[in-house]
C-alpha positions as CSV (number, residue, x, y, z in Angstrom):
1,X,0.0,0.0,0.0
2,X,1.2,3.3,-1.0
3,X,2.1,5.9,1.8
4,X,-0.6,8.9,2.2
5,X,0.0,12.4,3.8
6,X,-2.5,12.6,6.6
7,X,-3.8,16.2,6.6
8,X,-5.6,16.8,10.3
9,X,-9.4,17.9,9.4
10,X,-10.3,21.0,11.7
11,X,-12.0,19.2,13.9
12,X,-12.9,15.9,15.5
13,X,-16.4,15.4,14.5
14,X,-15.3,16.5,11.0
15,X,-12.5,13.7,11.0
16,X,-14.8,11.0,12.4
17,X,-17.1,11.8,9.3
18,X,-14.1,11.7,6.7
19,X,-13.3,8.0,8.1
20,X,-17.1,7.4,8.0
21,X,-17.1,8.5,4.3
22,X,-13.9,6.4,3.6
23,X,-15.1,3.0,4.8
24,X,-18.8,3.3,3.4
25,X,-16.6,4.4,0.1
26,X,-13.5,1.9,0.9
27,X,-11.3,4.6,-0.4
28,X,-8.6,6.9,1.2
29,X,-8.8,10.8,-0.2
30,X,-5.1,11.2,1.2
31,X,-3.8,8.7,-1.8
32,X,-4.8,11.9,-3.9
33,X,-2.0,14.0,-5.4
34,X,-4.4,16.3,-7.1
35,X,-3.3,15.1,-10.9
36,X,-6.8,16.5,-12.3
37,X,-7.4,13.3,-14.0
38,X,-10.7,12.5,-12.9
39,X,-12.1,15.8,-13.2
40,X,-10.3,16.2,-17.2
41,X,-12.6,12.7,-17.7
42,X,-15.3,14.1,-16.2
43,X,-18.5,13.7,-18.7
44,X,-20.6,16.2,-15.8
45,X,-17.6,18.5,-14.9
46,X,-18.8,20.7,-16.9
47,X,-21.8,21.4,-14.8
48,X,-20.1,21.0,-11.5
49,X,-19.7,23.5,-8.6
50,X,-16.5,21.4,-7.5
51,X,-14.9,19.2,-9.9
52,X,-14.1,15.3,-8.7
53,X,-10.7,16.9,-7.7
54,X,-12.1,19.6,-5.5
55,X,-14.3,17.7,-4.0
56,X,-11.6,15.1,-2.9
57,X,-9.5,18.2,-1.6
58,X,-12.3,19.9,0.3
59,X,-12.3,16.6,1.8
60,X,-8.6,16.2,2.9
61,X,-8.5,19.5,4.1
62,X,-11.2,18.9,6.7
63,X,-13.7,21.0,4.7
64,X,-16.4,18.2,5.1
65,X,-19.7,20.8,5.0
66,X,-18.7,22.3,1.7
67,X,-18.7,18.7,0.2
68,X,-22.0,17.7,1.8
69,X,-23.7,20.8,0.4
70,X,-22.1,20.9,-3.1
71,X,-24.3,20.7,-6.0
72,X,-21.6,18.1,-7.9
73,X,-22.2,14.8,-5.2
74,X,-26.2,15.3,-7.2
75,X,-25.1,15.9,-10.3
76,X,-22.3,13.0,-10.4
77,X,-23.9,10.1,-12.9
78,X,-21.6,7.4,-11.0
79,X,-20.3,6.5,-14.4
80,X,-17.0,5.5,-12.5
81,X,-15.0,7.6,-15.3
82,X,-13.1,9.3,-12.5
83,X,-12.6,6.1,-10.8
84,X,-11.3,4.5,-13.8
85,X,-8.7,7.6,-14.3
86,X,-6.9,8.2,-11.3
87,X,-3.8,6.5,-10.7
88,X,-3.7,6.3,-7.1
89,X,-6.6,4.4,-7.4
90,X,-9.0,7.0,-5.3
91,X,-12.9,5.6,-6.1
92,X,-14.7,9.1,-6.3
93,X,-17.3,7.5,-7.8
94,X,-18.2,5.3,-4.9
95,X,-17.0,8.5,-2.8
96,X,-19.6,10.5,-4.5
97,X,-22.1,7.9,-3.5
98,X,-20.9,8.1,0.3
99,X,-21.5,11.8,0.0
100,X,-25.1,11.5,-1.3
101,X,-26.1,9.5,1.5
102,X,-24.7,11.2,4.1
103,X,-26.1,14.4,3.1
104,X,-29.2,12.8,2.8
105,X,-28.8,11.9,7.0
């Protein structure tokens, strides 16, 4: 398993939710190095308030609310393009679909 740099979320209850979001998606957002493939790939970047990348980095920096509440986790098809893309092997897709549910709580 490749090495990830853990970036401390701003709070507790924020980083409990981030590992929540990780197991239900059974990915790590630290593996991300912010390459931009899965948002170049993206067939709904386009419409997007946060790109598959931003929405991974809002994530590792703790920024847990602005994920929950951006329009992208609704309009995300789950067409695992972004999945399929990144080379660290993050699983946005499935992240995405953590997200939904968890906003829907």
């Amino acid at each position: 398993m490749e090495k990830a740099v853990k970036l401390i979320p701003a709070c507790a209850e924020d980083k409990d939710l981030i590992s929540r979001l990780e197991a239900d998606a059974g990915t790590n957002v630290n593996l991300c190095y912010q390459c931009g493939k899965c948002s170049a790939g993206c067939p709904a970047a386009f419409a997007m308030d946060y790109p598959p990348r931003q929405i991974i980095r809002l994530l590792q920096l703790g920024m847990v609310k602005p994920a929950l509440q951006a329009e992208s986790i609704w309009i995300c098809a789950t067409c695992e393009t972004c999945s399929t893309r990144c080379p660290r092997g993050v699983d946005i897709a499935s992240l995405m679909d953590a997200l939904r549910r968890e906003a829907l709580r």
